[in-house]
N, C-alpha and C positions, 0 to 999 in steps of 0.2 A: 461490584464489578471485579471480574479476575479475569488472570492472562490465562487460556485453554493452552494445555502441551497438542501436539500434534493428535500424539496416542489417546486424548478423548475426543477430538474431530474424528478420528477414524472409529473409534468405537458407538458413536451418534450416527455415522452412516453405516455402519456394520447394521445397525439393526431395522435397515428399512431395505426396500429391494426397489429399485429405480431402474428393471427393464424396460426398455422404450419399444419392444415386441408386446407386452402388454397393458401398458398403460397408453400408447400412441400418441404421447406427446410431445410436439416438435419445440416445443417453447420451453422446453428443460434447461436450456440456456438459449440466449439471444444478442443482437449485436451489439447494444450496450453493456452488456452484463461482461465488462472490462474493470480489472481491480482496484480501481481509482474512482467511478462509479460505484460499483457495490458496495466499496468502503464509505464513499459520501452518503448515499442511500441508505444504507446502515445508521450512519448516524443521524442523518434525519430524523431516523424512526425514534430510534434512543431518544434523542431529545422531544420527538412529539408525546412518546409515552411517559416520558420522565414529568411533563408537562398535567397532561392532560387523563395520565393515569392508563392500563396495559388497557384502553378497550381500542374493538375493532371500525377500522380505519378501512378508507379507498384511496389510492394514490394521488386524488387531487386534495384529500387532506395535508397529507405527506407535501404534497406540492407546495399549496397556500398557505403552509407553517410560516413561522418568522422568521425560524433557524433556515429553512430551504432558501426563502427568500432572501436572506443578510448574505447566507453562503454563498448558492450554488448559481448564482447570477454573475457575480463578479467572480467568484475561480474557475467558471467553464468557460467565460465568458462569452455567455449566452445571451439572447432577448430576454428582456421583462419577461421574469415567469408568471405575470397577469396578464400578458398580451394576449388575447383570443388567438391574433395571425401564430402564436407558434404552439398554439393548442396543442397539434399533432405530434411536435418533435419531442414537448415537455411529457407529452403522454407517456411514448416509450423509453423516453432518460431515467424516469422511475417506475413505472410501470413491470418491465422488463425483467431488471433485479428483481423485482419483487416476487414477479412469478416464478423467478429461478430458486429464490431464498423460499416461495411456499411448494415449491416443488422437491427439495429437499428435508422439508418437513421443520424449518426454523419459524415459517409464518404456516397459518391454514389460511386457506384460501373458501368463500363459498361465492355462490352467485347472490344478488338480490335485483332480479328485474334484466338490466343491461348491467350493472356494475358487480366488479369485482371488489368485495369484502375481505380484509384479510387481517389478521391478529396474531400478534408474537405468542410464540410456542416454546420457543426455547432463548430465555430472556440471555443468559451467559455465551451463547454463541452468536449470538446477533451482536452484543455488545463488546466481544470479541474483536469479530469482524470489522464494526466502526472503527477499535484503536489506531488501525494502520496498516496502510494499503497492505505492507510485505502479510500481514495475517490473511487479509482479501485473497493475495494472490495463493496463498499456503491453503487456505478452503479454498478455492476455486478448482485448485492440482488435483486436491484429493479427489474431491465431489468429482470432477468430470473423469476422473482414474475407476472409480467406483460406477458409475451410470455406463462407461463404455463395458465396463468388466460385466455385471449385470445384465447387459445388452448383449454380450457374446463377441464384443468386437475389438476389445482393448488390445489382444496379443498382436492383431495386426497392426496396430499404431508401434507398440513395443517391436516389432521388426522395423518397420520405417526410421524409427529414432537409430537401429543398429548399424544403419546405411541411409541416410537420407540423402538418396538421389534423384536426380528427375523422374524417371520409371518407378521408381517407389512411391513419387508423392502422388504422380498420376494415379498410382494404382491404388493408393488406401483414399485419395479424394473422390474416385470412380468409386469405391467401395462405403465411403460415409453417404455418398450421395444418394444412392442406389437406396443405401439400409434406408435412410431417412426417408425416401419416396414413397418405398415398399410400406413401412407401418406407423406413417402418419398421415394427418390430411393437409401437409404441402404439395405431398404427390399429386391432391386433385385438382390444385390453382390451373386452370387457362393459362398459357403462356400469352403475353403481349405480344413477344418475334414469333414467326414459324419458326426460326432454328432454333431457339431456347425449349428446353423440354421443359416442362410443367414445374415447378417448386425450384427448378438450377437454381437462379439467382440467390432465391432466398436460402435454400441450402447450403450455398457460397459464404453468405454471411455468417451462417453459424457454424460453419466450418472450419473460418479463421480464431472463432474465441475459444476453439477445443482446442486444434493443435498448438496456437501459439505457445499457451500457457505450458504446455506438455515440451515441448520444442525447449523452451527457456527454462526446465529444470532440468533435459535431458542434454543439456548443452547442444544443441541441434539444430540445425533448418529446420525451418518450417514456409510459413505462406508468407508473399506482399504479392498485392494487387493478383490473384488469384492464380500466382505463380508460385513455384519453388522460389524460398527468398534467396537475396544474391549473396546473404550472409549468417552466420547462425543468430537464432533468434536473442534482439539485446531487453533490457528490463523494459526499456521507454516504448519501443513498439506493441508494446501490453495495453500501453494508458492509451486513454480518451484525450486527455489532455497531454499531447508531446512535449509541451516548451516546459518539463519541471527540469530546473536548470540541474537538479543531482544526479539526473541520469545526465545529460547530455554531457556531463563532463569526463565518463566515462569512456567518454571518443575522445579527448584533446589528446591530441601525441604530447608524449612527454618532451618534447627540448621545445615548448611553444610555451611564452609566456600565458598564464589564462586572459588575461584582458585581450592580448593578440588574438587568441580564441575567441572570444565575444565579438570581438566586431569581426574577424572572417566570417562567422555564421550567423552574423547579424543577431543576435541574441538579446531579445525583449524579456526582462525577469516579469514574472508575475504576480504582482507585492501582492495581491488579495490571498493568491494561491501560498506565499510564502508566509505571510501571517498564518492563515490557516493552521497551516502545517506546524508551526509554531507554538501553536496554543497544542495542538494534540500531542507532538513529540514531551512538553511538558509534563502534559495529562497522563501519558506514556509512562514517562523517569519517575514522577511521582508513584503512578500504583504500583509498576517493576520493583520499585525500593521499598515500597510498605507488604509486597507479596515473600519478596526474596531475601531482603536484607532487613526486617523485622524494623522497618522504618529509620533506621539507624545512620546519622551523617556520613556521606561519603569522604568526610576531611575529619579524618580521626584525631581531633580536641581532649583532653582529660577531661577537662571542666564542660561539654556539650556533650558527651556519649551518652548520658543516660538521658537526653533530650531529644523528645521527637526529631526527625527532620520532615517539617512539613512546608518548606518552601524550595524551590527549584529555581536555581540562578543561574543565568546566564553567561559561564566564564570570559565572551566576548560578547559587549553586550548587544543586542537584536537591532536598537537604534543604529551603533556605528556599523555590525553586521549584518544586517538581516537576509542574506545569500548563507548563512550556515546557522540563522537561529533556530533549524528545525533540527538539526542534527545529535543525535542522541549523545555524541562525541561531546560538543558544547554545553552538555549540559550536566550541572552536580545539584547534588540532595545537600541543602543544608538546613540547621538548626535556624530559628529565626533571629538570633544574635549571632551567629556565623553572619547571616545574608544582611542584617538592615544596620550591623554596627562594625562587622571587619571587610564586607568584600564592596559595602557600599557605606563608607565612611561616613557618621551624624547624618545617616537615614536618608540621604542624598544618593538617589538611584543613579542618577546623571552622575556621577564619581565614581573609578574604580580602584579601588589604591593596587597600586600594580603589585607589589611582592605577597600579596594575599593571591593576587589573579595567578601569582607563579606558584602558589602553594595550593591553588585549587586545582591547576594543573599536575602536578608533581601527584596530588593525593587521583585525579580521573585516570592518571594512566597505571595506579597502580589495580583501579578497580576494576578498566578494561583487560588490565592482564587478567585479574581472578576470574572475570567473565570470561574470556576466551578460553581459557586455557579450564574450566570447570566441565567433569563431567556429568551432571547435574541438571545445571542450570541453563537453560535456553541462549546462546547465543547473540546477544542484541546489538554487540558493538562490534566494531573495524580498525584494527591500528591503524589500517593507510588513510581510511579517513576521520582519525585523530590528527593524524600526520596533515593532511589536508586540513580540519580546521587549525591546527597554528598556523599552518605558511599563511591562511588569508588571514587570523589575527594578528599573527605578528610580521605581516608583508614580508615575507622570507622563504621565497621558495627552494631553499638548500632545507628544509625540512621534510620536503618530498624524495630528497637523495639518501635519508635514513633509513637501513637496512630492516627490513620487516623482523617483525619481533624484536626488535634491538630496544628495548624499555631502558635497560643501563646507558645507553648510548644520546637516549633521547633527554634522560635527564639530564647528562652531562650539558649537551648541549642548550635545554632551557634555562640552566642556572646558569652557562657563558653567555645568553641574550638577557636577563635578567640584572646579572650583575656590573652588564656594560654602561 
């Protein structure tokens, strides 16, 4: 498995032509195909093939896996995905991605009978995809940048983003609509209303999973509820799943305690969802360290540098936090006698000896600086939420009042809460 730079997502769609004037298909994306599904979808697959070996699959395989089943019940929280009654809904929750990910040429797609067949094509960009949503949403950009461009229509969304105002949105949603009617067969649907023309609604739908994504890299309006939205498009409005609490916290005004925040907005965490996320951010740290930094400890030891680091610890641990153990911030590469004899004393995971936790600290913030600040290497971390995982490790929110970039400043201050 390896992490894709951007520059070979875009050279994988360089080499295919996704005109929707002639190929006429309107299912090139669709309502689920949201980068929180795609990304679980993805991984589904991964795990069904990882399993079961690269043959071709129908999405009620995909469906009736284990991995589907342990998942995607409890983090969408959805019905029994063996309930007949939600047959229909579990159909397009995977279904959908699928035909968007074989329409882009990562699955093929054939017919056998009524069912769609389909098999991985391109094993590194599917398994890409699964790592994590932000990749989801990063193939999503492109691929819909490329299908609109191909199609003839992209420059008019690229003026909408220049000025997105009401007259403008009207005018490029009149114009998505119209393209889609004219050279696919939505156009042909009967309308249910007499005043709905024939494919609206359903055009409506896929017309929120282009722009949005487009919207929220171009820092821009886009749609809610089939309107100009009342605000530029934010990351959570993407997802299928709204309550991931890392975006919502993206709204707290700053002079509001966060737990104040939690109950104003009444705010249910979703521990299936945040385990989840947990084990993959993991999964994440680990192969980013074994791609980038030649597997090498993040807590530079004399006596552990020429030793793998093939365990990933929790600088606070998941137990007493699990509201940031998915965070890439939280988490360091270490040696196996880094992790099971100094950060968790006589192999007692439930123990953390604190002036190691401040020395796993001290050595993450030096590595987020070389990450930030490399031209190079892909971008994966955040000081501000670095900065955010201590205030909730170490209940201190004067760690959010730390000037960006200030890494001297931040030390200073963890070696004065360390040595109190």
């Amino acid at each position: 498995m390896v992490i894709l730079s951007e520059k070979q997502i875009i050279e994988f769609l360089s080499k295919r032509d996704y005109d929707i004037q002639k190929s006429h298909n309107a299912r090139w994306i669709d309502q689920k195909c949201t980068p929180d599904v795609v990304c679980i979808v993805a991984d589904c697959i991964v795990n069904y093939i990882a399993d079961k070996g690269n043959i071709p699959f129908t999405s009620r395989d995909i469906w009736f896996s284990d991995f589907s089943i342990q998942n995607v019940l409890s983090i969408f929280k959805k019905a029994d995905v063996t309930s007949e009654s939600t047959k229909s809904e579990y159909d397009k929750f995977f279904q959908q991605p699928m035909k968007m990910l074989a329409y882009a040429g990562i699955l093929s797609e054939t017919k056998k009978g009524l069912e769609n067949i389909f098999k991985v094509e391109n094993l590194d960009l599917i398994q890409h995809i699964s790592l994590a949503e932000k990749y989801s949403l990063t193939f999503l950009q492109l691929y819909i940048e490329k299908v609109l461009s191909d199609s003839g229509i992209y420059d008019n969304f690229k003026t909408f983003f220049k000025n997105s105002n009401k007259t403008g949105f009207e005018d490029i949603k009149e114009l998505f609509y119209t393209f889609t009617i004219t050279n696919t067969p939505i156009g042909s649907r009967v309308s249910k209303t007499s005043i709905e023309r024939p494919g609206y609604k359903e055009c409506g739908r896929i017309f929120t999973k282009i722009i949005n994504p487009l919207a929220f890299k171009n820092n821009s309006f886009g749609t809610e509820k089939g309107h100009l939205s009342r605000k530029k498009v934010t990351y959570d409005m993407l997802m299928y799943n709204r309550d991931n609490f890392r975006d919502i916290y993206s709204e707290k005004p700053k002079e509001m305690a966060r737990k104040d925040y939690e109950e104003a907005i009444k705010f249910m965490p979703n521990n299936a969802l945040i385990k989840y996320q947990s084990v993959k951010a993991k999964k994440f740290i680990r192969l980013y360290n074994q791609q980038y930094r030649n597997s090498i400890t993040e807590l530079l030891e004399d006596d552990e540098f020429n030793v793998n680091a093939t365990q990933v610890h929790h600088i606070f641990s998941e137990s007493d936090f699990p509201v940031i153990s998915m965070f890439y911030e939280n988490l360091i590469n270490l040696t196996p006698n880094q992790h099971f004899v100094r950060a968790h004393p006589n192999n007692k995971t439930s123990a953390i000896d604190k002036h190691y936790q401040y020395q796993c600290l001290i050595a993450k913030s030096d590595r987020i600086k070389e990450n930030i600040e490399s031209q190079i290497i892909e971008t994966i971390y955040s000081f501000v939420k670095f900065l955010y995982v201590i205030n909730i490790g170490l209940s201190d929110e004067s760690y959010l009042q730390v000037d960006e970039s200030d890494y001297s400043g931040l030390k200073t201050k963890l070696t004065l809460s360390y040595s109190a």
